[in-house]
C-alpha angles and dihedrals in degrees: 000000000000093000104049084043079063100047089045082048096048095048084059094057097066146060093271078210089061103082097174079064091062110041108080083048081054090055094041092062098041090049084061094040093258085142102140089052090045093062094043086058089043091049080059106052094047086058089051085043092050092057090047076059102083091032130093099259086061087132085057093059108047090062083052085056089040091059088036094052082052093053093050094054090050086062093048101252099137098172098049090052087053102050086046092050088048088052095058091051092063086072095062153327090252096063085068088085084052099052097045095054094048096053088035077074107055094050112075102118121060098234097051092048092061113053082037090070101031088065087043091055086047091054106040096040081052098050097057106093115194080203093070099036107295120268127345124240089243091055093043093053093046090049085044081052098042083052098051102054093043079058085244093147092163098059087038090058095054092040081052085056100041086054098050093050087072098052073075088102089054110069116216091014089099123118099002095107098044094053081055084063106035080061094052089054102052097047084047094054096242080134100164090049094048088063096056096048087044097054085044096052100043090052094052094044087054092062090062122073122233095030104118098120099060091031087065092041082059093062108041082044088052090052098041078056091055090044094058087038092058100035086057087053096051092061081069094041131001106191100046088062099051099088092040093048092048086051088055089049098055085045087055088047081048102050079040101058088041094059105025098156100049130085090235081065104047090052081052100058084033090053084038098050093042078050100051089045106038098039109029092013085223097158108174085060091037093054084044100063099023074066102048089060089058090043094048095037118097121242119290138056105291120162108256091057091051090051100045083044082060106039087056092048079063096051090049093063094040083060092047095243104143092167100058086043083057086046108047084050095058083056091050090056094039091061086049090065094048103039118040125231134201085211100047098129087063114040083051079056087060093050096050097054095037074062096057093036083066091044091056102056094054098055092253102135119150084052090046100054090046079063102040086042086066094040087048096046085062097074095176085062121115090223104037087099095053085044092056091039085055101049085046091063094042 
């Protein structure tokens, strides 16, 4: 009785329209179970919110509902939160940030998350009124939101679409988004519904001028989601794969041929030529492509004409030359002492083991662990632990 006396006395000691005021006297009351009176506080201050709605100190205000709509979720009135965070939407597409990471924070059990999200669909699906115009880009983004992280992909998708339609009426703005989540999906393994993002997108990106360069993100993005889709498939059954996986690679030569000076396009040959030797083991077209990326790349070390050097050194010694692996691997090394790397250590570390690993093949032990020991004493190496694997079966 006290305590709650001090609470009531303490309320009347501040401006009931300064909600930071009243918060600490809100989480006071939760933290001894006071929860009943705490709602009924917090009822108060969202009416007094509710009036700051329509004043000059709005933004104010929607930082007082955010902390209200917390506080509710903290309760468990899930509903409530969500109408409050709804509310605060309606003051602007930049409060969406706010609210994820608002509610981010009180989902951290499954179970929690959830229900949370489950209150915050029904709210937001039931706020958007055909009668005023249909859903508003702020409530769109946050249910896009809702979907992706309940794993919904497919609802995500058709909220993604609803929002970019209207980008409509800003021109240019199209497509962008979607390729954002097309992009999501496909990392996340969501891979039906990537393609689908991906050919939507690309269709909607075409329509623009002067969007070549994320019309041509679209499509490698739509084929790296056919090669995982296949590849997932061929742990099931290899053979069946095979022609679908050498047509993929034909579409990846041609998006290569049609962009040859772009890095889309190098990822492309490089993806092509890995294809053609680790899956069909088909090395003269493998060697073809893997060497167009070196021959289109600029100068320099990127990544895709390390990758491509590398790969060849491997078909090499699937052929049994051990003198053009030698060989590729001098030039390797050459390119290191013209171009610098931030990852030269390691990429020395590759070399030496690729160095063993030929070694090896060719019986030549005791030469081969002197090389591996130097690879295996770096243990921030990449390539310390297969250095080690490989002494071990020596």
């Amino acid at each position: 009785t006290e305590s709650l006396a001090a609470f009531q006395k303490a309320e009347k000691q501040v401006n009931a329209k300064d909600c930071a005021e009243l918060f600490p006297i809100v989480y006071a009351m939760m933290d001894v179970s006071y929860n009943q009176d705490a709602l009924e506080l917090l009822d108060e201050m969202r009416k007094a919110s509710s009036a700051m709605r329509n004043s000059s100190s709005a933004g104010d205000d929607d930082l007082c509902s955010s902390q209200i709509a917390s506080l509710y979720l903290r309760l468990g009135e899930f509903n409530r939160a969500s109408k409050e965070f709804i509310a605060i939407l309606k003051t602007g597409e930049g409060n969406v940030g706010m609210v994820e990471q608002r509610l981010a924070e009180y989902m951290t059990d499954s179970l929690g998350r959830a229900t949370v999200l489950t209150a915050l669909e029904r709210q937001i699906i039931a706020a958007d009124d055909p009668s005023s115009g249909g859903p508003t880009r702020a409530n769109l983004r946050l249910l896009a939101w809702v979907y992706g992280e309940k794993k919904d992909y497919a609802n995500a998708l058709k909220t993604m679409i609803q929002l970019d339609d209207l980008a409509s009426n800003m021109p240019g703005n199209e497509g962008a988004e979607l390729l954002q989540f097309a992009d999501r999906a496909r990392t996340e393994g969501a891979l039906e519904v990537a393609a689908k993002a991906y050919a939507e997108a690309s269709r909607r990106l075409r329509a623009n001028r002067g969007q070549d360069y994320y019309v041509e993100q679209a499509e490698l993005g739509s084929l790296k989601t056919w090669e995982a889709y296949y590849l997932g498939k061929q742990k099931n059954d290899r053979s069946s794969m095979k022609d679908s996986i050498a047509d993929l690679i034909a579409k990846y030569e041609a998006f290569a041929s049609n962009t040859p000076n772009s890095d889309f396009g190098h990822d492309a040959m490089l993806r092509a030529g890995s294809l053609s030797y680790a899956e069909l083991f088909d090395l003269k077209r493998a060697t073809k492509d893997l060497e167009a990326v070196i021959s289109r790349s600029q100068p320099g070390l990127s990544a895709s004409m390390l990758q491509s050097a590398f790969r060849l050194v491997d078909i090499a010694y699937a052929s049994e030359d051990f003198p053009l692996a030698a060989s590729r691997l001098q030039q390797i090394e050459a390119m290191l002492g013209n171009y610098h790397s931030p990852n030269e250590k390691e990429i020395r570390n590759h070399i030496v083991y690729d160095r063993a690993l030929g070694l090896y093949y060719q019986g030549n032990f005791d030469s081969c662990s002197v090389l591996l020991e130097s690879v295996a004493a770096d243990a921030s190496s990449d390539y310390a632990n297969d250095a080690i694997a490989l002494e071990g079966i020596i």
